[in-house]
Each structure stands twice: as C-alpha cells, then as structure tokens.
SELUM-783116 format. One record per residue: x, y, z of N, C-alpha, C in turn; residue in three letters; residue number from 1. Coordinates in nm, 3 decimals. Layout:
residues N
   n.east  n.north     n.up  ca.east  ca.north    ca.up   c.east  c.north     c.up  domi  selo
        X        Y        Z        X         Y        Z        X        Y        Z   ALA   NUM
...
***
This chain:
residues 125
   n.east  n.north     n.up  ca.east  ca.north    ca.up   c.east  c.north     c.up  domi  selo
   -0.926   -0.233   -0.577   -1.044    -0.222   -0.661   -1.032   -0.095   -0.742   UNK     1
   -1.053   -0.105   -0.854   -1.043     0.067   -0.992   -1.164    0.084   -1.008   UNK     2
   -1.187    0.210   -1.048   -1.314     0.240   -1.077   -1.289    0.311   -1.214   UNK     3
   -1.339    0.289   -1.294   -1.223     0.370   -1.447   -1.331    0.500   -1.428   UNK     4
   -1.444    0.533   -1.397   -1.488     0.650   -1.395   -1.454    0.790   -1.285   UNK     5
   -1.354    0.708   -1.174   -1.294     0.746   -1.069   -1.168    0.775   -1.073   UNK     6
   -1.074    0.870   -1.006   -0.922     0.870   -1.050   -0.887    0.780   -0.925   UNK     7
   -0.786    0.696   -0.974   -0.758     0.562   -0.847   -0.629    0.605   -0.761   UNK     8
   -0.626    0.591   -0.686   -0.455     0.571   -0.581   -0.437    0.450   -0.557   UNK     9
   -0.332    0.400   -0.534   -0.271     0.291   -0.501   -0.124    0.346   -0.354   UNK    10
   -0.152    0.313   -0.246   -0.081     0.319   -0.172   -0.011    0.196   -0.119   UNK    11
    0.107    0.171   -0.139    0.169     0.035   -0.072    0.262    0.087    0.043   UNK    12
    0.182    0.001    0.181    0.251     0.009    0.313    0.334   -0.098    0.340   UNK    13
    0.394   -0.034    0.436    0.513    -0.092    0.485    0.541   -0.069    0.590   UNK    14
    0.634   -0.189    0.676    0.652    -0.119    0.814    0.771   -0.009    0.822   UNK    15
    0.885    0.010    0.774    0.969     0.146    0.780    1.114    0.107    0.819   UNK    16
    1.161    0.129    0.806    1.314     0.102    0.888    1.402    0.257    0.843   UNK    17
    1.552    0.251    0.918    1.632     0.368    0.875    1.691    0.355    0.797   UNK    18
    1.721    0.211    0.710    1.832     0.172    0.645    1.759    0.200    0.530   UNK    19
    1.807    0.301    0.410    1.783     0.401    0.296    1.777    0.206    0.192   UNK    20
    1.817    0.129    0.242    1.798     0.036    0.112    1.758   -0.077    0.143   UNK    21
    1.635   -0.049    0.237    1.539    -0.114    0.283    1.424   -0.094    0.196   UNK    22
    1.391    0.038    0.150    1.331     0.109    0.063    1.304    0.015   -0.074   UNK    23
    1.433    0.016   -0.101    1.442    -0.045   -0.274    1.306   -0.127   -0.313   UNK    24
    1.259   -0.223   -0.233    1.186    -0.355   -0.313    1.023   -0.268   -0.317   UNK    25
    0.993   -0.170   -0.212    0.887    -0.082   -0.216    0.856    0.006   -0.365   UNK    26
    0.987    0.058   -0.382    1.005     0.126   -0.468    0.979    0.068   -0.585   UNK    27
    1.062   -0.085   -0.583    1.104    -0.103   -0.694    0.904   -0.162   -0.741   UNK    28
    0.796   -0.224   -0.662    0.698    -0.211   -0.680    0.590   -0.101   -0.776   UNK    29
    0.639    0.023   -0.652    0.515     0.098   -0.698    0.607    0.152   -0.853   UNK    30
    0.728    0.142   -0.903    0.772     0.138   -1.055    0.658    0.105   -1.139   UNK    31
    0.676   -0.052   -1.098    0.620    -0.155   -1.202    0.468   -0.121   -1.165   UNK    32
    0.407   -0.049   -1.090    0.250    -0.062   -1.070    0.232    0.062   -1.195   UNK    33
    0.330    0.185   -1.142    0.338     0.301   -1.262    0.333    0.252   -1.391   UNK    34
    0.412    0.208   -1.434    0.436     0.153   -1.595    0.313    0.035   -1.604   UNK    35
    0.261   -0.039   -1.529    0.173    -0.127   -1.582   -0.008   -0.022   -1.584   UNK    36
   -0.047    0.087   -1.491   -0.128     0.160   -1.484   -0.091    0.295   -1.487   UNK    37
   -0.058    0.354   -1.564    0.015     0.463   -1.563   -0.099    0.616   -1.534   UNK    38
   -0.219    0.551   -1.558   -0.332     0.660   -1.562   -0.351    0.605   -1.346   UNK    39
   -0.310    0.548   -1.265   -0.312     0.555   -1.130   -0.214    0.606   -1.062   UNK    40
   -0.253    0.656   -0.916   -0.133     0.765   -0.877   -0.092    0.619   -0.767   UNK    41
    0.044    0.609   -0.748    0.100     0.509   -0.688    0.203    0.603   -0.560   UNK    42
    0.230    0.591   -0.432    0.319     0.621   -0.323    0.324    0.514   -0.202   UNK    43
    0.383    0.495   -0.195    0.479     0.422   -0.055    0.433    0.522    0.027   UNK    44
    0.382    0.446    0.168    0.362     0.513    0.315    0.433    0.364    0.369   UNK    45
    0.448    0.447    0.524    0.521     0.289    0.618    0.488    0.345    0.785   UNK    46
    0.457    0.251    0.808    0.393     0.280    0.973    0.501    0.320    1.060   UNK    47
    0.620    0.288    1.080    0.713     0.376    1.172    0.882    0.383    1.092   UNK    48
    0.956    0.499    1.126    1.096     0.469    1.107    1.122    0.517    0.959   UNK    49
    1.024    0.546    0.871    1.075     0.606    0.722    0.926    0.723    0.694   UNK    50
    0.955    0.796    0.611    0.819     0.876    0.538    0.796    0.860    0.419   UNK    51
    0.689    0.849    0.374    0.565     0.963    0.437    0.496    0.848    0.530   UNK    52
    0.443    0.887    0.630    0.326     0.810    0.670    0.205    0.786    0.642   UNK    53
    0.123    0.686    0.661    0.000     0.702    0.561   -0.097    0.785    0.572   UNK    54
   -0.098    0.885    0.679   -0.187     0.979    0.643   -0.120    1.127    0.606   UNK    55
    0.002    1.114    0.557    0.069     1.184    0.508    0.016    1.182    0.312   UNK    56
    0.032    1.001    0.294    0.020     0.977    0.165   -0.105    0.993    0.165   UNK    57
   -0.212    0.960    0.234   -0.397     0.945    0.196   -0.375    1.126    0.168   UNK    58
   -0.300    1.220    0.261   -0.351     1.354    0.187   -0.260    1.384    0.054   UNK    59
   -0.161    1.333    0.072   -0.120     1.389   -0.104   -0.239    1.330   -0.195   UNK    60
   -0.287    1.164   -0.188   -0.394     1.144   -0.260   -0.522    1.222   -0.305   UNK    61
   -0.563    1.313   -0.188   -0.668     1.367   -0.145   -0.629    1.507   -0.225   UNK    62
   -0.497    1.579   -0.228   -0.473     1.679   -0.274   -0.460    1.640   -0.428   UNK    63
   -0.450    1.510   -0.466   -0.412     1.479   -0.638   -0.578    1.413   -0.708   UNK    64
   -0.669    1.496   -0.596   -0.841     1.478   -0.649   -0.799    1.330   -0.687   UNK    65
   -0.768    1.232   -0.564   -0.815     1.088   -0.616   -0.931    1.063   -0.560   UNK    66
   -1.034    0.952   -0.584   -1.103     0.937   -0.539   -1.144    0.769   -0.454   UNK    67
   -1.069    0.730   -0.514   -1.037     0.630   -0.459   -0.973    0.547   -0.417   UNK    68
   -0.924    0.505   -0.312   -0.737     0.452   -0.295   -0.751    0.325   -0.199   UNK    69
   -0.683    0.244   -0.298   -0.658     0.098   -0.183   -0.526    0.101   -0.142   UNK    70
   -0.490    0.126    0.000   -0.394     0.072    0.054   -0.380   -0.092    0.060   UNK    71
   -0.230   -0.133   -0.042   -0.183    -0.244    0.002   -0.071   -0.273    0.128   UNK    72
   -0.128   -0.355    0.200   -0.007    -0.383    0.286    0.049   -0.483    0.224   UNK    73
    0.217   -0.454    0.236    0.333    -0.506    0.172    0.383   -0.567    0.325   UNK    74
    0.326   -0.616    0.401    0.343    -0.754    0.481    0.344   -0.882    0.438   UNK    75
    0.466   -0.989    0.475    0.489    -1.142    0.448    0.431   -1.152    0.610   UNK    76
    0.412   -1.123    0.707    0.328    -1.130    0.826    0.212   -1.080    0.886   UNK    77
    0.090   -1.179    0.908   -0.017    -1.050    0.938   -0.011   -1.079    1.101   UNK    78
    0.109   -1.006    1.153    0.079    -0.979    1.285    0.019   -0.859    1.335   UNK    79
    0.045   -0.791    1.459   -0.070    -0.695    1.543   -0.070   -0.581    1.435   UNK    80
    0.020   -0.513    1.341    0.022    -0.407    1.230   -0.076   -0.435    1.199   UNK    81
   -0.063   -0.538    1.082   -0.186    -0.556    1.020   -0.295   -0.602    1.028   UNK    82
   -0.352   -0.680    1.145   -0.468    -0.708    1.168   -0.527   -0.586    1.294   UNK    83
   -0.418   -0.526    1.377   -0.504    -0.441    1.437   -0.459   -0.252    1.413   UNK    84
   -0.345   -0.258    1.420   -0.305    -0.093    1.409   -0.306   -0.059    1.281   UNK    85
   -0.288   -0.113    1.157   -0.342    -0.051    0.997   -0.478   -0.019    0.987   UNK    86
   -0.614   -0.117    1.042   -0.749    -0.070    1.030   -0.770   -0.014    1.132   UNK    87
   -0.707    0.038    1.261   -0.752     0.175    1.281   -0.667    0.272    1.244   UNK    88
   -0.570    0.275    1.205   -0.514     0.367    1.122   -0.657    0.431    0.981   UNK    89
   -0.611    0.329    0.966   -0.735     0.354    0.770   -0.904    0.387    0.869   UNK    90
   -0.922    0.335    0.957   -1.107     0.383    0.990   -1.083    0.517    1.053   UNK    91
   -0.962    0.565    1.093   -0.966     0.695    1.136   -0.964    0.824    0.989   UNK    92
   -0.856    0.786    0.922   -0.894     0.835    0.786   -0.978    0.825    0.687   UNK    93
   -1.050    0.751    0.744   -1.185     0.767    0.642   -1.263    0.862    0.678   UNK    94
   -1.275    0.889    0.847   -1.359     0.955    0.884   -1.329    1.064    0.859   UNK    95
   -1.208    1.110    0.840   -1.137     1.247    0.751   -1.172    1.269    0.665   UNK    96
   -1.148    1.166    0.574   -1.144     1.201    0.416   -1.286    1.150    0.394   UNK    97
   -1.372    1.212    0.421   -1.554     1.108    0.396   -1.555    1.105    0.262   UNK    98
   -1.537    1.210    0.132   -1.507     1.226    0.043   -1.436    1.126   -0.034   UNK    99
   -1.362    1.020   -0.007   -1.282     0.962   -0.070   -1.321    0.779   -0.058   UNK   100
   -1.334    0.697   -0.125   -1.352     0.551   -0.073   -1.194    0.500   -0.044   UNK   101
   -1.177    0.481    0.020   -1.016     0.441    0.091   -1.092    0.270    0.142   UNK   102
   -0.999    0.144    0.054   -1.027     0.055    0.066   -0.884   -0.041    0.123   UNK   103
   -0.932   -0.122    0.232   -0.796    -0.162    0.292   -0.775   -0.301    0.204   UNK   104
   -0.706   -0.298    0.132   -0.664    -0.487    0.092   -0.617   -0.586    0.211   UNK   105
   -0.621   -0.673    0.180   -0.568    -0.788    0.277   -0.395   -0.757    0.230   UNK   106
   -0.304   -0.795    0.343   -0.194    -0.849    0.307   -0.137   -0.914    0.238   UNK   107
   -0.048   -0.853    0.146    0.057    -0.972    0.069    0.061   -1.104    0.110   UNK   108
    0.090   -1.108    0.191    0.091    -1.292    0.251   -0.007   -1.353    0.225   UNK   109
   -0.141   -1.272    0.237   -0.232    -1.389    0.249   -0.293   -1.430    0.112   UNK   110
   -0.200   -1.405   -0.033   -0.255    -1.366   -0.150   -0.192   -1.510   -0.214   UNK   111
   -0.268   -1.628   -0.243   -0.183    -1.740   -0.263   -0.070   -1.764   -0.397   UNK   112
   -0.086   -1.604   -0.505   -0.062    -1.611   -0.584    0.133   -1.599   -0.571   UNK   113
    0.140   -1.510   -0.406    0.261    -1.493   -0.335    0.311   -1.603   -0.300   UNK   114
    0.266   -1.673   -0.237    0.252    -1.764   -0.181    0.287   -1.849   -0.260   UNK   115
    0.271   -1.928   -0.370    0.326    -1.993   -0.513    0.470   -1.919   -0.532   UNK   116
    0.450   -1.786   -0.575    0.590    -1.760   -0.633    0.737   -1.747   -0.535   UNK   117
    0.659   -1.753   -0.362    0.795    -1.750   -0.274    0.816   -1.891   -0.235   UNK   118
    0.748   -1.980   -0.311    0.793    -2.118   -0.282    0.824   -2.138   -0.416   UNK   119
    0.788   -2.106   -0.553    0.911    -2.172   -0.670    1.042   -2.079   -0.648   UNK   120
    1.039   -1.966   -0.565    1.213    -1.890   -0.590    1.279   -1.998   -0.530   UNK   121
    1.200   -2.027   -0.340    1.275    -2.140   -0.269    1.326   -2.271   -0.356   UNK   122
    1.202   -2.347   -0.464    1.255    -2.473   -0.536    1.364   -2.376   -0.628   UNK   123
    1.351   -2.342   -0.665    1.503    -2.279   -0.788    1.586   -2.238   -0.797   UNK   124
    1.597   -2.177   -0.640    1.709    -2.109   -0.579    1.834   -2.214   -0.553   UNK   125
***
C-alpha cells in the first residue's frame, strides 16, 4: 500500500541460503521495483542464512525517515515462515517502530496474477 504524502519502503523477504546466487532473482526484483518507483526505498531482508535480516532492514527504513513499509514475502509456499514466524517477526517490530505503519502483504503465491504467469512459462517452456 503507498501513501504519496508518506515516504514508502518496500522490503522483499526471503528465506536466505549461502549460495551468493541464490540472491540474483531477489535482487534482480527489488531492480525493477527501483526503476518502476524510483521515489520508494526498496531492500531485500531473508529470515535465516543471508543478510540483512528484517529487522536489520525495518531499521535502515526507519533510519531513511520512511514511514511506511510493506514487507513482501517472496514465498511460492505459505508454509510455517509465512503464516506463523514472519507475523511475529513484523508484530514484534511494530511494537518497536510505533512510529512507522509496517504492513505485512500476503505471499507471492497466493497472488493469482503469479499464479497465471508460472503456469504460461510451464505451457511455453
């Protein structure tokens, strides 16, 4: 959700791994979020195994006077991460940051617009 009278964050999570090019498709995201909103601050957090973590990223947000930040989870699964350890992750940082509206999105997966485009790659592939 933007608020154009608000400065926005955009955080996209992830779960983490060690392999440096695991990274790429995160990256290659918050790019295209930059160049398509360039007036929003965009960073990658990931719940274990890479940095920053997300309350690493909610304070760079917090230090870049945003005021408002939706974490997307960049899950194709909404298992125990995302339905139980991301919202208490995010309800504990809110209670931090009271100052800030920190809004959790639903998961990638459950967005049917995903959902369409990972079934025409499957027909075309």
């Amino acid at each position: 959700m933007t608020h154009p009278d608000k400065p926005n964050g955009i955080i996209l999570f992830a779960h983490g791994s060690r392999d440096p090019l695991w990274h790429k498709p995160m990256e290659a995201v918050a790019r295209q979020i930059s160049e398509r909103a360039p007036d929003s601050k965009v960073l990658c957090a990931y719940l274990e195994l890479s940095k920053p973590d997300l309350a690493t990223a909610i304070a760079a947000m917090h230090d870049a006077r945003m005021r408002c930040v939706t974490v997307v989870p960049l899950f194709l699964g909404v298992g125990k991460h995302a339905r139980e350890d991301l919202p208490l992750l995010v309800a504990g940082l809110r209670q931090q940051y009271t100052e800030m509206q920190i809004t959790l999105a639903p998961a990638v997966s459950e967005d049917p617009r995903l959902i369409g485009m990972l079934a025409e790659i499957a027909l075309t592939t």
